[in-house]
C-alpha positions as a printed Julia matrix, in Angstrom:
110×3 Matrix{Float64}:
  40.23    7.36   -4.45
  36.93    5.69   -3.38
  33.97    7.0    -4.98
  30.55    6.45   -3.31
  27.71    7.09   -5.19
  24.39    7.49   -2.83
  21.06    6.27   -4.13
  18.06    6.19   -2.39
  16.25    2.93   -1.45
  13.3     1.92   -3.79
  10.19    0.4    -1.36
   9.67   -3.38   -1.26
   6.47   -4.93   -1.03
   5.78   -7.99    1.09
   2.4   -10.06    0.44
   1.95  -10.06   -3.62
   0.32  -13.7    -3.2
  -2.02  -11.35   -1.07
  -2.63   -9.36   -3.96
  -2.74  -11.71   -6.7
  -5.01  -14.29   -4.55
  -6.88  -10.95   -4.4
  -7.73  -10.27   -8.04
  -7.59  -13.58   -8.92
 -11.38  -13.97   -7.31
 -11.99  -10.41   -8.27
 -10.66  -10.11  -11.8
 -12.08   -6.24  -12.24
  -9.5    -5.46   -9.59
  -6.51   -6.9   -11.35
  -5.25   -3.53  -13.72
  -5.81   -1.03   -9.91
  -3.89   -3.43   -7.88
  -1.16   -3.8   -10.55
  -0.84   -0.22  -10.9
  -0.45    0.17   -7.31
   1.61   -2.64   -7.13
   4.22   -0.49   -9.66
   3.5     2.88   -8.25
   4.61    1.31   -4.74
   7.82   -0.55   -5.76
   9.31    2.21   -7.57
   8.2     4.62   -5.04
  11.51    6.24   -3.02
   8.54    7.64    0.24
  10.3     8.93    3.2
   7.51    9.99    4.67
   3.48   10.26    4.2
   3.4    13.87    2.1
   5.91   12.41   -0.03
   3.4     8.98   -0.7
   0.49   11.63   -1.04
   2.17   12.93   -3.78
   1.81    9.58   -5.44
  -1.69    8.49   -3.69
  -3.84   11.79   -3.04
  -6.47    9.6    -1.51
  -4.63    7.37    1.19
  -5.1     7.66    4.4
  -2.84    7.46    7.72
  -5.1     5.29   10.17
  -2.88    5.11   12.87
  -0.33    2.63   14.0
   1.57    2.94   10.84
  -1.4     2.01    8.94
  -1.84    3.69    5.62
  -5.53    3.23    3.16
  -5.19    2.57   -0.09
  -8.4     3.56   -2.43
  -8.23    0.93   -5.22
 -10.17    0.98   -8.82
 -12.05    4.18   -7.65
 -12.65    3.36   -4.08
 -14.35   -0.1    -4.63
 -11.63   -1.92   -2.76
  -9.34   -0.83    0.09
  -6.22   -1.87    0.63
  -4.59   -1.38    3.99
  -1.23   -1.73    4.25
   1.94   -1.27    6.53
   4.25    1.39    5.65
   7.97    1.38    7.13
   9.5     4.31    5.92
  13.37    4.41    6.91
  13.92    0.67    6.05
  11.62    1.44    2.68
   8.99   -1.62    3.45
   5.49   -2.05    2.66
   3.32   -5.4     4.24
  -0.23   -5.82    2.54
  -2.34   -6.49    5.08
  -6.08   -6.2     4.36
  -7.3    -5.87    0.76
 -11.28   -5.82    0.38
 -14.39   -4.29   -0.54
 -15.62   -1.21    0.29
 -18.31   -3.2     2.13
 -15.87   -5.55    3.91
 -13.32   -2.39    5.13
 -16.78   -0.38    6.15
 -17.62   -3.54    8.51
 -14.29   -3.23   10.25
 -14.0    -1.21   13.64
 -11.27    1.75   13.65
  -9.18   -1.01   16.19
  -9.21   -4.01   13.85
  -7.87   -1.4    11.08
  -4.9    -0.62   13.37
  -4.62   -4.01   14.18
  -4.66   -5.83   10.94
């Protein structure tokens, strides 16, 4: 008898030279982007309530887009998120200041 055991998918994270580059020049922002860093790869998401369960503030900007507040909404993070195949691709991380300056078309294009 052939016993499958069914386990869902944890999500992976592409671009941590992205976020360590990140807090490397901004060393307050090393513990928030760690944290999310664990929060996202052990995170099983299949869709954007579920992530809201885990990131209250985050935001859906369109084209798959998704806003990450980070260290109490003094840096954004903007990344990716491919639900079915359980991906994640950093894509922006910033200031405040330097995701304000951005227009609603470079988010979804970033």
């Amino acid at each position: 008898m052939f016993v499958y055991l069914c386990r869902a998918r944890l999500m992976r994270i592409v671009a941590k030279k992205t976020i360590v580059a990140f807090y490397t020049k901004h060393a307050d922002a090393k513990v928030a982007l760690e944290d999310w860093y664990e929060k996202v790869e052990s995170a099983e998401w299949e869709n954007f309530a579920q992530l809201r369960m885990s990131f209250a503030s985050a935001d859906h900007v369109g084209n798959k887009r998704i806003v990450f507040n980070i260290r109490g909404n003094e840096y954004r993070l903007v990344a990716i998120v491919l639900f079915k195949v359980k991906m994640v691709y950093v894509r922006f991380i910033g200031t405040h200041q330097d995701y304000d300056k951005l227009s609603e078309e470079q988010i979804k294009q970033i």
